[in-house]
gemmi code that builds the backbone of each chain (N, CA, C; Angstrom):
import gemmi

chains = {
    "A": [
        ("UNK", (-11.301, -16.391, 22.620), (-10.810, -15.473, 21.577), (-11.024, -16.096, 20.205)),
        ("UNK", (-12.012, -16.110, 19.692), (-12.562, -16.421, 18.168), (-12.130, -15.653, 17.359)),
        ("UNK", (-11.987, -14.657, 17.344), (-11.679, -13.524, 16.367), (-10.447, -13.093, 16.768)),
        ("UNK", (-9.258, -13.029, 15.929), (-8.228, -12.811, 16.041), (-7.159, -12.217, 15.021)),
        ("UNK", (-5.989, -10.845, 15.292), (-5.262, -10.979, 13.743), (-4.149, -11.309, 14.684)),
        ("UNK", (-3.388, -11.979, 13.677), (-2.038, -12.902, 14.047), (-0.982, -11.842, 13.083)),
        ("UNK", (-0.020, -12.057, 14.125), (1.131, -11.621, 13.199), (2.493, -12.370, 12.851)),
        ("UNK", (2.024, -13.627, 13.748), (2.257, -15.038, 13.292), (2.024, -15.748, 12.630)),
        ("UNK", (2.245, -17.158, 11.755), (2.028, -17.888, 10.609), (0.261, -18.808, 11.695)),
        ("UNK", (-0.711, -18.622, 10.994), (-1.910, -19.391, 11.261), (-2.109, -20.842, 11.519)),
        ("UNK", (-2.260, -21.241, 12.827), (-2.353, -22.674, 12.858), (-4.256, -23.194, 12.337)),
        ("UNK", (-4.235, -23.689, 11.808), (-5.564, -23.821, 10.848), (-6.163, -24.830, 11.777)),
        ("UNK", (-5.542, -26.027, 13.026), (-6.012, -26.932, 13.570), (-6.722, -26.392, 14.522)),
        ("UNK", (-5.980, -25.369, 15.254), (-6.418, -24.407, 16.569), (-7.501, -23.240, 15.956)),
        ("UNK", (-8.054, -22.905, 15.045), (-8.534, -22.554, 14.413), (-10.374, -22.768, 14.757)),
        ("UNK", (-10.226, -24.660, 13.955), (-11.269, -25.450, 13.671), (-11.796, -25.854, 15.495)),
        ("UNK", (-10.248, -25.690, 16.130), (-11.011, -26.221, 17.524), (-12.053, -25.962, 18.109)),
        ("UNK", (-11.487, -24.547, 17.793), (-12.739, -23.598, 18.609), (-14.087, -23.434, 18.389)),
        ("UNK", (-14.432, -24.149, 17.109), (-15.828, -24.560, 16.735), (-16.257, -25.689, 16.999)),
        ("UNK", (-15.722, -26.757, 17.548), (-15.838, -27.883, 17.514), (-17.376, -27.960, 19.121)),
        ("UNK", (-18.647, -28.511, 18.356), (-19.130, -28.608, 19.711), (-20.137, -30.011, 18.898)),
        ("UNK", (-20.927, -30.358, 20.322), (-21.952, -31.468, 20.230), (-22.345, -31.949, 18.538)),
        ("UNK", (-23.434, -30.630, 18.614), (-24.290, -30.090, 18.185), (-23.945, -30.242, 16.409)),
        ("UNK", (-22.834, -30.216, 16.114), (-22.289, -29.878, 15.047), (-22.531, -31.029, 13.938)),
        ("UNK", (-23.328, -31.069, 13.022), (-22.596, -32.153, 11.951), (-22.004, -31.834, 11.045)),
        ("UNK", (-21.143, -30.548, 10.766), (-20.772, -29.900, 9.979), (-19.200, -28.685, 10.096)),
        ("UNK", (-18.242, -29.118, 10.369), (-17.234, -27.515, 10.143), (-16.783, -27.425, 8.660)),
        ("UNK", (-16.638, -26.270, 8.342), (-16.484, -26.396, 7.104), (-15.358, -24.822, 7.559)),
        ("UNK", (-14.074, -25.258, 6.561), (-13.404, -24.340, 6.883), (-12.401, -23.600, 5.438)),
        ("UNK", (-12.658, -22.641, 5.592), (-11.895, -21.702, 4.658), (-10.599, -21.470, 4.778)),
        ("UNK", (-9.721, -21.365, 3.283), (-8.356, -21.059, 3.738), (-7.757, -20.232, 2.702)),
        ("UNK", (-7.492, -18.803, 2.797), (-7.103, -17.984, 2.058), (-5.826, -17.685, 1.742)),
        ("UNK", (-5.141, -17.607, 0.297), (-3.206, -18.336, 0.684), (-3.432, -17.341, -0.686)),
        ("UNK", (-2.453, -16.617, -0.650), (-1.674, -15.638, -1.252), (-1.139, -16.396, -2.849)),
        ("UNK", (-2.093, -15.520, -3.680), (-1.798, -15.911, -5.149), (-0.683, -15.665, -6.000)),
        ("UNK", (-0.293, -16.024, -6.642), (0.802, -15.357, -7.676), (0.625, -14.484, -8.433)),
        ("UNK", (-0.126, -15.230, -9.426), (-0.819, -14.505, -10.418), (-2.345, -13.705, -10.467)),
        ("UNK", (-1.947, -12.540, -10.807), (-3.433, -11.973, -10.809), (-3.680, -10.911, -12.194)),
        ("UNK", (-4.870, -11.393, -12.698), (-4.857, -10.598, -13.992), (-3.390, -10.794, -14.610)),
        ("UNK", (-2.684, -11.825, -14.980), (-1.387, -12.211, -15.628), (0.045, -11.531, -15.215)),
        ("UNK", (0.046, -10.645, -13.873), (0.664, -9.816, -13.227), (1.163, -10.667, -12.053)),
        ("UNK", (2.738, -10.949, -11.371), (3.155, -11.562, -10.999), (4.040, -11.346, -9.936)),
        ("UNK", (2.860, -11.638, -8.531), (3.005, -10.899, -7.111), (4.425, -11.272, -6.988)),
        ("UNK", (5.095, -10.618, -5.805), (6.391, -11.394, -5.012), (5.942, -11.729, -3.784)),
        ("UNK", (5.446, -10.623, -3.075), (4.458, -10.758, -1.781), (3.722, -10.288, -1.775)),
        ("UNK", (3.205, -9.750, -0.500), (1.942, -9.060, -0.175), (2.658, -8.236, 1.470)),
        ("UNK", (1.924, -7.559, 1.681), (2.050, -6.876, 3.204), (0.500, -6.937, 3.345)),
        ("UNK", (0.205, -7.442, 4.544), (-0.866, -7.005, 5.068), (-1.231, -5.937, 6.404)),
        ("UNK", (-2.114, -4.823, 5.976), (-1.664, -4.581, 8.073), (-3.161, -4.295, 8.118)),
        ("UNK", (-3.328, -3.979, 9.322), (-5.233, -3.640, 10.140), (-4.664, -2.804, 11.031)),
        ("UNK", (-6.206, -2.225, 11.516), (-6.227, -1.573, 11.788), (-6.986, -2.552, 13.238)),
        ("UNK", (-5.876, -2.855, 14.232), (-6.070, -4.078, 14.747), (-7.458, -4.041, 15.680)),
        ("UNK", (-8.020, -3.417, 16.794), (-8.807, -3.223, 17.512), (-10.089, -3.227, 16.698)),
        ("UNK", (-10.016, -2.247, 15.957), (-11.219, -2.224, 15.231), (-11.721, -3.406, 14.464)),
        ("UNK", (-10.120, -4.210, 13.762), (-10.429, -5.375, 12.876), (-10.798, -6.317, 14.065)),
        ("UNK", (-10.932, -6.941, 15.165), (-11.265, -7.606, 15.774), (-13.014, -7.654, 16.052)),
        ("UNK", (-13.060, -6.221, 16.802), (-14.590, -5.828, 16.715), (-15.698, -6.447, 15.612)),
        ("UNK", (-14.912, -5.843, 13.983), (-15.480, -6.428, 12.878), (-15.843, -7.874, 12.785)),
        ("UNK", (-15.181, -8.656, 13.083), (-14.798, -9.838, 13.023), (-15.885, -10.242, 13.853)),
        ("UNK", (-15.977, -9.460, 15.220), (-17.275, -10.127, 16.306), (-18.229, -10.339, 15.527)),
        ("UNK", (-18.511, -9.071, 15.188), (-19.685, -8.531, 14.444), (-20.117, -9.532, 13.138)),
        ("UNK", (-19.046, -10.295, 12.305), (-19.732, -10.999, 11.747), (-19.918, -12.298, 12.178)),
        ("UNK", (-19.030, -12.790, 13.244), (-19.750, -13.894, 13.698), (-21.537, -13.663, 14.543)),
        ("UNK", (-21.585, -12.462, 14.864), (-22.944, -12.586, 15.315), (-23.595, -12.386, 14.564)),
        ("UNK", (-23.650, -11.446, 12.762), (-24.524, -11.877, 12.112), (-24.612, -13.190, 12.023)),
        ("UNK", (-23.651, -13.923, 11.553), (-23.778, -15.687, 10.940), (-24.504, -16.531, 12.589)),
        ("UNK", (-24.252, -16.206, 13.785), (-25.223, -16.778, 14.722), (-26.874, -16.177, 14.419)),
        ("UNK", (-26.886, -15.340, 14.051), (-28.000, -14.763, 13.828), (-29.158, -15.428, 12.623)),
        ("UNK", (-28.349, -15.550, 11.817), (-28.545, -16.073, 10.735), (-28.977, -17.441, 10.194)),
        ("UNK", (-27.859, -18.507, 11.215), (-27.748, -19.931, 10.931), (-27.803, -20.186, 11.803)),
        ("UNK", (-28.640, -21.042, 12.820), (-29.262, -21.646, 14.240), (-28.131, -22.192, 14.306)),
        ("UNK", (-27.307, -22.092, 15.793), (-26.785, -23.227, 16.242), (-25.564, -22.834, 15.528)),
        ("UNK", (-24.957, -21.612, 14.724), (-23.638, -21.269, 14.286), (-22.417, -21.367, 15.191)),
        ("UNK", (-20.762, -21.401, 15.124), (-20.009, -21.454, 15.443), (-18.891, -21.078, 14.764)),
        ("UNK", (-18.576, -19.737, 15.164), (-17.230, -19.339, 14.312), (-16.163, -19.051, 14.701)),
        ("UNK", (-15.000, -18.494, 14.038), (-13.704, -18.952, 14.509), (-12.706, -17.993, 13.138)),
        ("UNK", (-12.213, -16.925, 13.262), (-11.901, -16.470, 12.030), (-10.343, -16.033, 12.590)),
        ("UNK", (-9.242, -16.506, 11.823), (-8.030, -15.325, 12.421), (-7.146, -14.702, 10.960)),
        ("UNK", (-6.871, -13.626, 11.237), (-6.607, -12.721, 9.911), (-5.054, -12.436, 10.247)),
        ("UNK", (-4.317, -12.826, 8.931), (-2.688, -12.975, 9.166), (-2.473, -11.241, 9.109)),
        ("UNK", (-1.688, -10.688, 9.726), (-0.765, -9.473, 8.948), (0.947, -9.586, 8.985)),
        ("UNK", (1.007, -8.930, 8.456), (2.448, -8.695, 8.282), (3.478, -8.911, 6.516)),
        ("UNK", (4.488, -9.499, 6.308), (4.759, -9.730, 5.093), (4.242, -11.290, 4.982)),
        ("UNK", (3.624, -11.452, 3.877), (3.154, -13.392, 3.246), (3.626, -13.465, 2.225)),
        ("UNK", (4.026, -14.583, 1.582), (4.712, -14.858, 0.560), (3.751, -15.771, -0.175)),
        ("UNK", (3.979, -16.262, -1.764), (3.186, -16.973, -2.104), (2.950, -18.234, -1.586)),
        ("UNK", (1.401, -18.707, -1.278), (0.990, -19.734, -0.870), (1.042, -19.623, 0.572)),
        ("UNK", (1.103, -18.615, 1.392), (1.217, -18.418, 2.978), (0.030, -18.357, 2.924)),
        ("UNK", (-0.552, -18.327, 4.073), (-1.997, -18.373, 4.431), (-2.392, -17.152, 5.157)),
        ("UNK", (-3.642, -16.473, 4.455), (-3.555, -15.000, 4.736), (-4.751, -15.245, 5.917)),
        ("UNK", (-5.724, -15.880, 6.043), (-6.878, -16.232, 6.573), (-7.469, -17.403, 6.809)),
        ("UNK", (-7.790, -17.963, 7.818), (-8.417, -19.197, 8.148), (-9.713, -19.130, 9.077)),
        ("UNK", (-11.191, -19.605, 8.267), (-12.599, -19.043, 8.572), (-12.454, -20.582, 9.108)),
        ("UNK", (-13.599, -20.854, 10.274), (-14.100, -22.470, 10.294), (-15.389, -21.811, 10.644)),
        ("UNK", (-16.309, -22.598, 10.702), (-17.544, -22.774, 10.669), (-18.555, -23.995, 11.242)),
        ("UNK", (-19.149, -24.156, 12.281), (-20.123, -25.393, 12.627), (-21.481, -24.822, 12.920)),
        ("UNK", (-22.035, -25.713, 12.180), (-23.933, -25.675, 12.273), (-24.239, -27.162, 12.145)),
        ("UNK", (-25.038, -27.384, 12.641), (-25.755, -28.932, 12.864), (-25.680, -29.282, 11.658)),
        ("UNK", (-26.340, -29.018, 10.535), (-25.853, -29.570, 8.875), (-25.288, -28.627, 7.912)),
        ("UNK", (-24.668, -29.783, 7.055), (-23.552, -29.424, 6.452), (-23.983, -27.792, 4.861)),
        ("UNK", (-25.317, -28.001, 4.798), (-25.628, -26.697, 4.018), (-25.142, -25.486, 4.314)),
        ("UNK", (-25.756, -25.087, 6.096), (-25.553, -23.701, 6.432), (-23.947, -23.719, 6.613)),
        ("UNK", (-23.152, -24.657, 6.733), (-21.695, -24.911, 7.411), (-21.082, -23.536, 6.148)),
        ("UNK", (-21.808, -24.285, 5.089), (-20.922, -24.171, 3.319), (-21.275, -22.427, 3.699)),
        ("UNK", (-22.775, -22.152, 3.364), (-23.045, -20.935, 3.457), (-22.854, -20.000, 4.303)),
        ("UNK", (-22.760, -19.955, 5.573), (-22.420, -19.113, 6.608), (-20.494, -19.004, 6.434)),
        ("UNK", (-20.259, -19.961, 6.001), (-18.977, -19.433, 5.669), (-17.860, -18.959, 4.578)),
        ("UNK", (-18.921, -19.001, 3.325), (-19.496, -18.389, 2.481), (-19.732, -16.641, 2.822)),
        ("UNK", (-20.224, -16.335, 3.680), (-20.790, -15.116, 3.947), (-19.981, -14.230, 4.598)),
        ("UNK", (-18.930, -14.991, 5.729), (-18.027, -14.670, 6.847), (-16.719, -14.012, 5.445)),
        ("UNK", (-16.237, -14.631, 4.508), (-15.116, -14.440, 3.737), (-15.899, -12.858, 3.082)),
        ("UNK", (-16.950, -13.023, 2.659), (-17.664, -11.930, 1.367), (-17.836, -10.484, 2.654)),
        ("UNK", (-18.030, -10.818, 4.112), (-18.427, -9.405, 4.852), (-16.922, -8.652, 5.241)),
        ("UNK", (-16.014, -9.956, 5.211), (-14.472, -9.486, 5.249), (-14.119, -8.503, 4.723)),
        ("UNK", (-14.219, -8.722, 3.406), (-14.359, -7.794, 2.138), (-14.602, -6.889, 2.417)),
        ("UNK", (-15.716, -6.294, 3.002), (-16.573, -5.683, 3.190), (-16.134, -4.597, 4.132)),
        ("UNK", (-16.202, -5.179, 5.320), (-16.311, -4.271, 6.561), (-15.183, -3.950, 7.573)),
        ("UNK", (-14.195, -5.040, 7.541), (-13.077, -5.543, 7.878), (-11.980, -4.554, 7.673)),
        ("UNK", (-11.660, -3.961, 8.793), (-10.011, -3.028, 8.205), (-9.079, -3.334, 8.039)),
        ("UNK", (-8.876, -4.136, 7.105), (-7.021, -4.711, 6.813), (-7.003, -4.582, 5.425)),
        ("UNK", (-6.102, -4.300, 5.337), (-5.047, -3.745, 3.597), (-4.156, -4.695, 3.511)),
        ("UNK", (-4.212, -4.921, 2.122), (-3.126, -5.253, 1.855), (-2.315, -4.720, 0.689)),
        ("UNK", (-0.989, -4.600, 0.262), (-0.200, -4.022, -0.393), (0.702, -5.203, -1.346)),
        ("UNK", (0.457, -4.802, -2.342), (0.726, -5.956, -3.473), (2.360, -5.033, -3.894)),
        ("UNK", (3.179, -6.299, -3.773), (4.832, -5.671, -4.641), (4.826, -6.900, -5.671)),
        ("UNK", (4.907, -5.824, -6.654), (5.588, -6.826, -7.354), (6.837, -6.632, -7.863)),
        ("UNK", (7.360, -7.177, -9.343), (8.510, -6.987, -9.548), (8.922, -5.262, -10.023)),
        ("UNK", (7.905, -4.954, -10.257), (8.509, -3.183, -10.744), (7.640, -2.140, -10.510)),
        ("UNK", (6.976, -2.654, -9.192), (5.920, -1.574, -8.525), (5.380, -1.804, -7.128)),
        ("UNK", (4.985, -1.287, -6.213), (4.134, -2.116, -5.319), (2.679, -0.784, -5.387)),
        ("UNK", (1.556, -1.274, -4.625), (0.972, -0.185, -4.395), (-0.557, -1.253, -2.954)),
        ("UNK", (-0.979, -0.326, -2.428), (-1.926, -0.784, -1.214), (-3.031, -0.920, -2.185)),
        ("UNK", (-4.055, -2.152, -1.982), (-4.701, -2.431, -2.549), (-5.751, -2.020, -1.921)),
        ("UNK", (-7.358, -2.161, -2.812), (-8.830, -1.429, -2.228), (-9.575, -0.646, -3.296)),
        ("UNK", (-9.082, 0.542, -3.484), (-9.937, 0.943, -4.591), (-9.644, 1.127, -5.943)),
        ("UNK", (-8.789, -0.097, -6.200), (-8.232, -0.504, -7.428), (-9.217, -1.540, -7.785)),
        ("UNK", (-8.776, -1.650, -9.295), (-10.166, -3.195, -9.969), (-9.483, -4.195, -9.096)),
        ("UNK", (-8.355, -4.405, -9.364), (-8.431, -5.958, -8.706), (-9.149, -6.520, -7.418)),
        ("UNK", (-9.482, -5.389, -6.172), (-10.596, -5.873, -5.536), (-11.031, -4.894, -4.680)),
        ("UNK", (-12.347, -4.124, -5.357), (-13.429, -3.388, -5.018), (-13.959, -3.496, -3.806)),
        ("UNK", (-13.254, -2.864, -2.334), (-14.344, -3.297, -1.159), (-15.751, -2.966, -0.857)),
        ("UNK", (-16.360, -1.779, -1.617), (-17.321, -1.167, -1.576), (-17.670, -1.226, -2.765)),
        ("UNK", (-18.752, -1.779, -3.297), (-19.005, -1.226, -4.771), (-19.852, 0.278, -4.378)),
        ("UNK", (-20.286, 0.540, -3.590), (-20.095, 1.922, -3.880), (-19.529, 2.896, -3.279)),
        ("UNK", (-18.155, 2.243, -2.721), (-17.309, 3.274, -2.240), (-17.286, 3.620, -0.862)),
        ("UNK", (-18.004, 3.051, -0.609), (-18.485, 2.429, 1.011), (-19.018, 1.945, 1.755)),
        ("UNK", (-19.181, 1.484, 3.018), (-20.256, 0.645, 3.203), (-21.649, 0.950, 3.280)),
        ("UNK", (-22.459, 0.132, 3.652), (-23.995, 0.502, 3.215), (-24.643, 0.957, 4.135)),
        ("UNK", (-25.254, 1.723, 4.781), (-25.680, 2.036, 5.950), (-26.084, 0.890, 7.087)),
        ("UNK", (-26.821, -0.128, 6.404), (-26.624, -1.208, 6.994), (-25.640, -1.865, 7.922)),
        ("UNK", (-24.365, -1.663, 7.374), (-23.233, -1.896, 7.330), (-22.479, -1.688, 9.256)),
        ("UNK", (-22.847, -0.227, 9.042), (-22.799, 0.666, 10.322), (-22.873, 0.307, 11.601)),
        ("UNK", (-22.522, 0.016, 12.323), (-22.202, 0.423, 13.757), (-23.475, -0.996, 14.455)),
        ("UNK", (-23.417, -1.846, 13.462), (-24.728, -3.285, 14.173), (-24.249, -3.930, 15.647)),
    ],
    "B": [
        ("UNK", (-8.016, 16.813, 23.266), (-6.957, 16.100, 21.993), (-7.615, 14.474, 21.207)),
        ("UNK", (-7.314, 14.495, 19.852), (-7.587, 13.578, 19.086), (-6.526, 13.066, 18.764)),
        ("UNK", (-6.332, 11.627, 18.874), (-5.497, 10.822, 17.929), (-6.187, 10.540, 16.712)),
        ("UNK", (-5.541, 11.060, 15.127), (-6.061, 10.305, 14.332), (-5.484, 9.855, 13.572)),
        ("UNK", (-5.705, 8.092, 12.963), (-5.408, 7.394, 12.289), (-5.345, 7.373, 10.943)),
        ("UNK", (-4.044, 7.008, 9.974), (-3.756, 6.659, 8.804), (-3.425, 5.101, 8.832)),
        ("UNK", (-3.903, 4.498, 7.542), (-3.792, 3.552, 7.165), (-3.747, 3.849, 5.878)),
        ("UNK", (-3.181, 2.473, 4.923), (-2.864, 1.793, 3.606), (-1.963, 3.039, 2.851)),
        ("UNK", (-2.681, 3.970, 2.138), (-1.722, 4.717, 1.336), (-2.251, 5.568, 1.920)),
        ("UNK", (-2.858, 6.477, 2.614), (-3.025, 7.176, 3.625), (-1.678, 7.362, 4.329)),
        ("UNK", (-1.395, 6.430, 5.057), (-0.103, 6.744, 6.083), (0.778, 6.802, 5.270)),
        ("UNK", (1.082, 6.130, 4.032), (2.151, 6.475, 3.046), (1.948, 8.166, 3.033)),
        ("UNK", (0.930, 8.566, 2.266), (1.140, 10.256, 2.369), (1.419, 11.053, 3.550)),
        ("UNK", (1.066, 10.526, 4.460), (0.804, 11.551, 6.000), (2.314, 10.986, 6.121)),
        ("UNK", (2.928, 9.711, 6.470), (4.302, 9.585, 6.870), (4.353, 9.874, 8.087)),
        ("UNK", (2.931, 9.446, 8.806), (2.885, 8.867, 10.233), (2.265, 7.900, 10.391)),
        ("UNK", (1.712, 6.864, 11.305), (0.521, 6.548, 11.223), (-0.077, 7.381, 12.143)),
        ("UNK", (0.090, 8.191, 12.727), (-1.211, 9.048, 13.723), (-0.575, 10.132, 13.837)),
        ("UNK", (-1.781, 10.905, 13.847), (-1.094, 13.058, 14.144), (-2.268, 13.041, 15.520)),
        ("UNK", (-1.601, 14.280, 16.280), (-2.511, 14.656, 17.229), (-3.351, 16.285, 16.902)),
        ("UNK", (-4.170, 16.063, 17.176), (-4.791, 16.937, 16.424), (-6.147, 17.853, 17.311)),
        ("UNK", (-6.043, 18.832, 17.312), (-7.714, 19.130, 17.849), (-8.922, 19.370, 17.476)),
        ("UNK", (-9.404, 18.392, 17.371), (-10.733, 18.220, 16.240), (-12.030, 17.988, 16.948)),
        ("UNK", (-11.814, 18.487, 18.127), (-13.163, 18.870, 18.962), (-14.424, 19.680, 18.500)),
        ("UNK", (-15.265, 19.100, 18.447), (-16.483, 20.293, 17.831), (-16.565, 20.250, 16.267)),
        ("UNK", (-15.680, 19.830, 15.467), (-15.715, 19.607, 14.269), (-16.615, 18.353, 13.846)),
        ("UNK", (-17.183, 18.418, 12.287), (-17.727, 17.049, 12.067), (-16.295, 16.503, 11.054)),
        ("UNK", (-16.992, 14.916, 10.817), (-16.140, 14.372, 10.288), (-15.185, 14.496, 9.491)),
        ("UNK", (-16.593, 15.440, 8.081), (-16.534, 15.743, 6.922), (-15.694, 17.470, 6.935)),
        ("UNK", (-15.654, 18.246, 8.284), (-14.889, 19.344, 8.482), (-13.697, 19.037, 8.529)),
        ("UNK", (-13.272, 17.659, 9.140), (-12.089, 17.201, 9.371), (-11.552, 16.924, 7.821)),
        ("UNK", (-11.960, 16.173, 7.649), (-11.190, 15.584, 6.172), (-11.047, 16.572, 5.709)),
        ("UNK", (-11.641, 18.005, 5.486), (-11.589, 19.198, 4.431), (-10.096, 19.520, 4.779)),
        ("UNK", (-9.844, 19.536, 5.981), (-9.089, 20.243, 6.767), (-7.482, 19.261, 6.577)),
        ("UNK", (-7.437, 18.601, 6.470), (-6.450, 17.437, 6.607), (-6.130, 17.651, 4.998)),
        ("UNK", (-7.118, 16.889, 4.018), (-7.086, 17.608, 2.755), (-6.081, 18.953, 2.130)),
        ("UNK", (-6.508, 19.749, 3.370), (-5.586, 21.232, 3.254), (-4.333, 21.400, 3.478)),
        ("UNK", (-4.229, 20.555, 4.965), (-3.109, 20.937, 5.275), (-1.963, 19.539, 5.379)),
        ("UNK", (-2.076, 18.408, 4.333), (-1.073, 18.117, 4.591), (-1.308, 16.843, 2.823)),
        ("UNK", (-0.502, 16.501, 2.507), (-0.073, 16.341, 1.238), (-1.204, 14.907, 1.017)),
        ("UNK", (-2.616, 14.771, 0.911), (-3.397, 13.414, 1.244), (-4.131, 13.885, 0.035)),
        ("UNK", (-4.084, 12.228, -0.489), (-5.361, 12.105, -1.901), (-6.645, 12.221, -1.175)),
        ("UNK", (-7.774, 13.153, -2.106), (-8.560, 13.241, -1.990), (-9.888, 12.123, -0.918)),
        ("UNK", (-10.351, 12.063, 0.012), (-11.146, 10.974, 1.136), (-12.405, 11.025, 0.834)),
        ("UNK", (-12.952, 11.490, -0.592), (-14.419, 11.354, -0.674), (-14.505, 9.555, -0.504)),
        ("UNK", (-13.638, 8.291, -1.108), (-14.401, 6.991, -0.890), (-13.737, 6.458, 0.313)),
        ("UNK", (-12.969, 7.530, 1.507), (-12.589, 6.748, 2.461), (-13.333, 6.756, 3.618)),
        ("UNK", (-14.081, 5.719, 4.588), (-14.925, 6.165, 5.491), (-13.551, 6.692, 6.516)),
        ("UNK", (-14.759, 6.644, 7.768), (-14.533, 7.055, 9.181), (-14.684, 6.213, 9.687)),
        ("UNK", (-13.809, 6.081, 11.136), (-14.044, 5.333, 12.325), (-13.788, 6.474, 13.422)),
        ("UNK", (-14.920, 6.489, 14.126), (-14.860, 7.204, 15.819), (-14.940, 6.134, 16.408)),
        ("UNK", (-13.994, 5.873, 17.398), (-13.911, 4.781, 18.506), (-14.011, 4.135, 17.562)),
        ("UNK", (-13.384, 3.321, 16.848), (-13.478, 2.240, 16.117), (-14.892, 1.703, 16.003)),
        ("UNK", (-15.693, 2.576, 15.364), (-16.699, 1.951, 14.838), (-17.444, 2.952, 13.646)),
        ("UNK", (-17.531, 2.407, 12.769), (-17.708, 3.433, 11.119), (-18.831, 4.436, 11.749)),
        ("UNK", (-18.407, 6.010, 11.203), (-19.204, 7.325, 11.535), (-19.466, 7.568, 10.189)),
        ("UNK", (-20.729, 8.753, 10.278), (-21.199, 9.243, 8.889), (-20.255, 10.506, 8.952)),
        ("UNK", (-20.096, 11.450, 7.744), (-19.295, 12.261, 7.810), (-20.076, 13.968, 8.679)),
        ("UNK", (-21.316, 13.862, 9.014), (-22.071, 14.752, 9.899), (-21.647, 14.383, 11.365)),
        ("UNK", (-21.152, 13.434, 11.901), (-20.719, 13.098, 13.550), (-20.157, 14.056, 13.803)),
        ("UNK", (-20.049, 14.880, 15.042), (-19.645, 15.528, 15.716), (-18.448, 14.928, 16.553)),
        ("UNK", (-17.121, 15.478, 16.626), (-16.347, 14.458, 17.135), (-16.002, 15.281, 18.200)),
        ("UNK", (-15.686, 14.400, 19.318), (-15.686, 14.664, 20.846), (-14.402, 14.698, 21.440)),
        ("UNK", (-13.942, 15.638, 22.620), (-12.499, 16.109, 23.093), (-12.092, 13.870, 23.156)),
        ("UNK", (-10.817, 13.517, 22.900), (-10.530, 12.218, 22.870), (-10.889, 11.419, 22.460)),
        ("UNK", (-11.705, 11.732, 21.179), (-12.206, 10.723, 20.135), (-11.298, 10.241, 19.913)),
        ("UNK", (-10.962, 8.985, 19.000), (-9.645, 8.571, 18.617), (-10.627, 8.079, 17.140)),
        ("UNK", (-10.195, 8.988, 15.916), (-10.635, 9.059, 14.763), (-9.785, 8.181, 13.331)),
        ("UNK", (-9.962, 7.071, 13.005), (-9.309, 6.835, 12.012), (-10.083, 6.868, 10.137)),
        ("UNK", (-8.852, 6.993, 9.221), (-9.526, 7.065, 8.335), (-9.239, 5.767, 7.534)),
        ("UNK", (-9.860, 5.385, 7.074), (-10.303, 3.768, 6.646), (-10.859, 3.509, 4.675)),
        ("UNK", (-9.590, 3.496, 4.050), (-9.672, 3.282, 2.481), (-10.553, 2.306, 2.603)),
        ("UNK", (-10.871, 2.107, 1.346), (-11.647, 1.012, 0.906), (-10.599, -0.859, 1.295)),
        ("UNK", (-11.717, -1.204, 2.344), (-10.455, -2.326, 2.571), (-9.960, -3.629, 1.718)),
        ("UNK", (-8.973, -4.540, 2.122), (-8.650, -5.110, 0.873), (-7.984, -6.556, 1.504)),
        ("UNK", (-9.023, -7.079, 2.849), (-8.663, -8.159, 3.499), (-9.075, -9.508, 2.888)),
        ("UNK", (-8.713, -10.559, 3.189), (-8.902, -12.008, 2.985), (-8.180, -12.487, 2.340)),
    ],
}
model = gemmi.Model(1)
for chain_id, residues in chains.items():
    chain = gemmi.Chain(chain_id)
    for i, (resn, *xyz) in enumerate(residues, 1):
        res = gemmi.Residue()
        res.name, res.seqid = resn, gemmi.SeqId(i, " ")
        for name, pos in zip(("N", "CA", "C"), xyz):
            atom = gemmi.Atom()
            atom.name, atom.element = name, gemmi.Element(name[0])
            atom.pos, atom.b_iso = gemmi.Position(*pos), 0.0
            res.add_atom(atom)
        chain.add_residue(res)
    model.add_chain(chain)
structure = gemmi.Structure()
structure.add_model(model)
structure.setup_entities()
């Protein structure tokens, strides 16, 4: 089970395990933790939820682009939901490829298709508003409003 | 019968997450018109589709037990 959403707090060690092989001179691992400040606006939490089945699928799907992509890839992604507070950890990517370039870039790519293709929301409260985030500026999943045909059903 | 899915501010308006619905023989884009109509939802021109959990164009033809969700622009990581 590489691909996973937790609705538990993320163990980041059990994470990296699951990439861990021979072959590897490289994990390189991502860790996404819930900001305070954004545009000078000053979160309390966040809610996250998915749209769980489907967000898993997604998740396959980009580890087999990044095998596709980077010889010898190894990924490992689990996506928090529920309420996070600042500095909780919303996401933890790891990554192994024989050297340490593709490690950086393939996981590099895994965070940016998240964005992307991935069904989970999240909902920003702050002190005198909340609202579900997406097709607000603060972060555009589609620049054009959806995904790219590409995108579709790989 | 169709189950279909709300998410983010979607289910905030609908004030379910799923209606059952019969949306057999309809396309995607018939559906949303229709949902649009009949129940209090912001406009879904930038929200895709999922049939069987996997993104549809809004021409799909959706099938007796599709399980159809509608999918805002997402806002993970």
């Amino acid at each position: 089970m590489n691909y996973q959403i937790s609705k538990e707090p993320i163990d980041i060690q059990s994470v990296i395990d699951k990439v861990v092989q021979r072959n590897a001179g490289a994990i390189t691992t991502f860790i996404g933790t819930v900001r305070e400040l954004t545009k000078g606006k000053k979160t309390l939490f966040l809610i996250y939820d998915a749209y769980e089945a489907m967000a898993v699928k997604k998740l396959e799907q980009i580890g087999r682009e990044i095998e596709e992509r980077w010889e010898g890839a190894q990924v490992a992604i689990t996506h928090r939901v529920g309420r996070l507070d600042i500095t909780d950890i919303a996401v933890v990517i790891a990554v192994s490829t024989p050297h340490r370039a593709d490690a950086y870039d393939a996981n590099r790519y895994a965070i940016e298709r998240i964005k992307e293709i991935v069904p989970i929301w999240k909902k920003e409260h702050w002190e005198d508003d909340e609202e579900w985030m997406g097709n607000q500026l603060e972060t555009v999943a589609y620049p054009s409003g959806k995904p790219e045909e590409s995108d579709l059903n790989e | 019968m169709n189950k279909v899915l709300f998410f983010a501010h979607l289910r905030d308006a609908v004030g379910e997450e799923f209606l059952k619905i019969d949306a057999s023989g309809k396309t995607v884009a018939e559906l949303k018109v229709e949902l649009v109509r009949n129940y209090n939802l912001p406009k879904l021109d930038s929200v895709m589709t999922a049939v069987n959990e996997e993104f549809a164009q809004d021409d799909e033809v959706i099938q007796d037990g599709d399980e159809v969700a509608f999918i805002p622009p997402v806002s993970g990581g």
